[in-house]
Steps between C-alpha positions, in 0.01 A plus 500: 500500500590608866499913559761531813341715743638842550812567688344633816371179577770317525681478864797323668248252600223428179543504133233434299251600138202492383242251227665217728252225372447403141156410398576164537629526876184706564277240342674240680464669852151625443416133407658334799334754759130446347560146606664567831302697766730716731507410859646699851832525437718333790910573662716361649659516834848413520515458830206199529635286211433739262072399601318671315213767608234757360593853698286731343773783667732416337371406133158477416465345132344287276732255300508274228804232448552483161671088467792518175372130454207576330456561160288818514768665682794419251491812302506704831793330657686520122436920476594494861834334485594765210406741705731399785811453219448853452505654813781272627724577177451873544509559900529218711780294338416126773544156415150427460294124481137517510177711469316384865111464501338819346181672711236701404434747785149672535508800772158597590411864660517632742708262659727319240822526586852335590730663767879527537660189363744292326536233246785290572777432730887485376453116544189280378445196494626213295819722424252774335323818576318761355694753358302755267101554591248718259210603468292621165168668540188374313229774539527825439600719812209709437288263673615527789657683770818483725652151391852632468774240494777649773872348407799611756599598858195616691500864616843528327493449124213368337358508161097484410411306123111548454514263239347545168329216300730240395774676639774287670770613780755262586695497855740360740261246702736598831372840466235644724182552322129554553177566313270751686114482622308522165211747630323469184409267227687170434896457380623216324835369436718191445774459719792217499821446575878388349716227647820441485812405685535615868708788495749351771 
Protein backbone atom coordinates (compact mmCIF):
# COMPACT_ATOMS: atom_id res chain seq x y z
CA UNK A 1 0.00 0.00 0.00
CA UNK A 2 1.05 3.64 -1.03
CA UNK A 3 -0.40 6.59 1.54
CA UNK A 4 -0.50 9.79 -1.00
CA UNK A 5 1.08 12.53 0.76
CA UNK A 6 -1.06 15.34 1.94
CA UNK A 7 -2.40 17.95 -0.32
CA UNK A 8 -0.06 20.74 0.64
CA UNK A 9 2.67 19.03 -0.85
CA UNK A 10 1.74 18.78 -3.98
CA UNK A 11 2.71 21.84 -6.49
CA UNK A 12 2.41 22.78 -10.21
CA UNK A 13 5.80 21.39 -10.45
CA UNK A 14 6.15 17.83 -8.05
CA UNK A 15 3.70 15.21 -7.18
CA UNK A 16 4.65 12.62 -5.17
CA UNK A 17 3.83 9.88 -1.70
CA UNK A 18 5.22 8.20 0.64
CA UNK A 19 6.49 3.98 1.59
CA UNK A 20 7.91 4.39 -2.12
CA UNK A 21 10.06 1.13 -1.87
CA UNK A 22 8.75 -2.30 -1.04
CA UNK A 23 10.92 -4.49 1.02
CA UNK A 24 12.06 -6.07 -1.85
CA UNK A 25 13.25 -2.76 -3.72
CA UNK A 26 14.91 -1.82 -0.40
CA UNK A 27 16.64 -5.15 -0.13
CA UNK A 28 17.62 -4.94 -3.59
CA UNK A 29 19.19 -1.37 -3.32
CA UNK A 30 20.71 -1.91 0.06
CA UNK A 31 22.34 -5.06 -1.51
CA UNK A 32 23.71 -3.42 -4.62
CA UNK A 33 25.27 -0.35 -2.61
CA UNK A 34 27.15 -2.77 0.03
CA UNK A 35 28.89 -3.97 -3.06
CA UNK A 36 29.40 -0.66 -4.76
CA UNK A 37 31.46 2.04 -2.93
CA UNK A 38 30.28 5.67 -3.78
CA UNK A 39 32.72 7.84 -5.54
CA UNK A 40 32.89 12.06 -6.29
CA UNK A 41 30.13 12.57 -8.19
CA UNK A 42 31.04 14.29 -11.69
CA UNK A 43 28.84 16.99 -14.48
CA UNK A 44 28.83 17.81 -17.34
CA UNK A 45 29.61 20.82 -19.34
CA UNK A 46 27.71 21.33 -22.36
CA UNK A 47 29.71 23.59 -23.76
CA UNK A 48 33.20 21.22 -23.85
CA UNK A 49 31.51 18.09 -25.30
CA UNK A 50 29.56 17.58 -22.51
CA UNK A 51 33.53 16.64 -20.59
CA UNK A 52 32.96 15.84 -17.64
CA UNK A 53 34.42 17.55 -14.25
CA UNK A 54 34.32 17.39 -10.30
CA UNK A 55 33.31 21.26 -9.21
CA UNK A 56 32.86 20.95 -5.73
CA UNK A 57 30.74 24.62 -6.22
CA UNK A 58 28.55 23.47 -7.85
CA UNK A 59 27.72 19.82 -6.46
CA UNK A 60 29.68 18.17 -4.02
CA UNK A 61 28.45 14.38 -3.67
CA UNK A 62 29.14 11.01 -3.33
CA UNK A 63 27.43 8.59 -5.92
CA UNK A 64 26.77 5.19 -6.63
CA UNK A 65 25.53 3.94 -10.31
CA UNK A 66 23.27 1.42 -9.74
CA UNK A 67 23.69 -0.91 -13.53
CA UNK A 68 19.70 -2.50 -14.39
CA UNK A 69 21.92 -5.42 -15.83
CA UNK A 70 22.62 -6.98 -12.80
CA UNK A 71 20.68 -9.28 -11.05
CA UNK A 72 20.84 -7.77 -7.54
CA UNK A 73 19.35 -4.71 -8.83
CA UNK A 74 16.23 -6.34 -10.60
CA UNK A 75 13.78 -5.95 -7.85
CA UNK A 76 14.78 -2.20 -7.56
CA UNK A 77 14.42 -1.32 -11.17
CA UNK A 78 10.84 -3.56 -11.12
CA UNK A 79 9.34 -1.35 -7.83
CA UNK A 80 10.82 1.57 -9.62
CA UNK A 81 9.15 1.28 -12.95
CA UNK A 82 5.67 0.96 -10.93
CA UNK A 83 6.47 3.73 -9.33
CA UNK A 84 6.96 5.84 -12.45
CA UNK A 85 3.40 4.23 -14.00
CA UNK A 86 1.95 5.89 -11.15
CA UNK A 87 3.07 9.19 -11.13
CA UNK A 88 2.85 9.47 -14.95
CA UNK A 89 -0.89 8.07 -14.96
CA UNK A 90 -1.92 10.55 -12.29
CA UNK A 91 0.10 13.94 -13.20
CA UNK A 92 2.34 13.89 -15.92
CA UNK A 93 0.37 12.12 -18.69
CA UNK A 94 4.15 11.68 -21.46
CA UNK A 95 4.84 9.05 -23.77
CA UNK A 96 7.33 7.43 -21.76
CA UNK A 97 10.26 4.47 -22.80
CA UNK A 98 12.75 3.73 -20.25
CA UNK A 99 13.88 3.97 -16.55
CA UNK A 100 17.77 5.54 -17.21
CA UNK A 101 20.61 4.34 -14.81
CA UNK A 102 19.45 4.72 -11.11
CA UNK A 103 22.13 6.54 -8.45
CA UNK A 104 22.53 6.38 -5.02
CA UNK A 105 23.56 9.86 -3.82
CA UNK A 106 25.45 10.28 -0.40
CA UNK A 107 25.68 14.17 0.70
CA UNK A 108 28.13 14.58 3.39
CA UNK A 109 28.11 17.77 5.92
CA UNK A 110 28.83 20.44 5.93
CA UNK A 111 29.36 20.71 2.44
CA UNK A 112 27.06 18.23 0.50
CA UNK A 113 25.23 19.84 -1.79
CA UNK A 114 24.04 20.41 -5.55
CA UNK A 115 23.31 24.00 -6.86
CA UNK A 116 20.79 25.39 -9.37
CA UNK A 117 20.25 22.87 -12.10
CA UNK A 118 18.45 20.91 -14.60
CA UNK A 119 17.88 17.47 -15.83
CA UNK A 120 17.24 17.45 -19.39
CA UNK A 121 16.97 19.47 -22.44
CA UNK A 122 13.64 19.42 -24.78
CA UNK A 123 15.89 17.30 -27.15
CA UNK A 124 18.27 14.25 -26.12
CA UNK A 125 19.93 12.22 -27.75
CA UNK A 126 19.11 9.24 -29.87
CA UNK A 127 15.50 10.83 -30.33
CA UNK A 128 15.07 10.63 -26.32
CA UNK A 129 15.36 12.69 -23.24
CA UNK A 130 14.64 12.74 -19.81
CA UNK A 131 11.38 13.70 -19.00
CA UNK A 132 10.28 13.00 -15.25
CA UNK A 133 13.33 13.01 -12.45
CA UNK A 134 12.72 11.88 -8.54
CA UNK A 135 14.08 11.54 -5.79
CA UNK A 136 13.04 9.23 -2.54
CA UNK A 137 14.83 9.71 0.71
CA UNK A 138 16.44 6.75 2.58
CA UNK A 139 17.35 8.03 6.12
CA UNK A 140 15.40 9.62 8.28
CA UNK A 141 15.58 13.56 8.09
CA UNK A 142 16.31 13.62 11.65
CA UNK A 143 19.80 12.93 10.98
CA UNK A 144 20.58 15.56 9.49
CA UNK A 145 20.28 19.10 8.79
CA UNK A 146 19.47 21.49 5.83
CA UNK A 147 19.30 18.94 2.81
CA UNK A 148 16.12 20.39 1.39
CA UNK A 149 15.33 19.45 -2.18
CA UNK A 150 14.36 23.11 -3.92
CA UNK A 151 11.91 22.43 -7.17
CA UNK A 152 10.87 25.79 -9.26
CA UNK A 153 11.85 29.32 -10.39
CA UNK A 154 14.56 30.70 -8.14
CA UNK A 155 13.66 33.79 -6.08
CA UNK A 156 10.17 33.53 -7.69
CA UNK A 157 8.25 30.37 -6.81
CA UNK A 158 9.85 27.61 -5.23
CA UNK A 159 8.82 24.76 -3.16
CA UNK A 160 11.14 22.96 -0.25
CA UNK A 161 10.39 18.72 0.24
CA UNK A 162 12.59 17.68 3.34
CA UNK A 163 12.01 14.32 2.48
CA UNK A 164 10.93 11.71 4.85
CA UNK A 165 12.17 8.04 4.74
CA UNK A 166 11.10 6.26 1.78
CA UNK A 167 9.26 9.06 0.66
CA UNK A 168 9.29 9.74 -3.16
CA UNK A 169 8.57 13.21 -5.10
CA UNK A 170 8.34 13.06 -8.69
CA UNK A 171 9.08 16.19 -11.13
CA UNK A 172 9.43 17.75 -14.44
CA UNK A 173 13.35 17.11 -15.13
CA UNK A 174 13.23 20.80 -17.10
CA UNK A 175 12.44 22.29 -13.87
CA UNK A 176 14.95 24.18 -11.81
CA UNK A 177 15.88 22.36 -8.75
CA UNK A 178 18.51 22.14 -6.03
CA UNK A 179 19.36 20.32 -2.81
CA UNK A 180 20.93 22.66 -0.17
CA UNK A 181 24.38 22.50 1.96
CA UNK A 182 23.67 19.63 4.45
CA UNK A 183 25.34 21.38 7.66
CA UNK A 184 24.85 18.37 9.64
CA UNK A 185 24.89 14.67 9.54
CA UNK A 186 24.65 12.64 6.29
CA UNK A 187 21.41 12.48 3.68
CA UNK A 188 20.77 9.73 1.51
CA UNK A 189 18.65 9.30 -1.44
CA UNK A 190 18.17 7.56 -4.81
CA UNK A 191 17.73 9.64 -7.63
CA UNK A 192 16.94 8.65 -11.49
CA UNK A 193 15.40 9.70 -14.26
CA UNK A 194 12.41 8.83 -17.11
CA UNK A 195 12.95 8.82 -20.84
CA UNK A 196 10.92 9.16 -23.36
CA UNK A 197 10.26 10.76 -26.69
CA UNK A 198 11.66 14.32 -27.30
CA UNK A 199 8.96 16.56 -26.79
CA UNK A 200 9.46 18.32 -30.31
Amino acid sequence: MMWLINPEEQSAYSWGFNNALTDEGWKSLNDYIAANPTSKAEILNPQVDDKAFKEKEVRDTDITWISSENEISKPLYFNIGKLAEEANNVFFNYNLSMVETLQYSVYNAPTGHYDWHIDAMHKGQHGLTRKISFSIGLNDPSEYEGGELIIGAPGMYETSHKLEKNQIVFFNSIVTHKVTPVTKGVRKSLVGWIKGPNFV
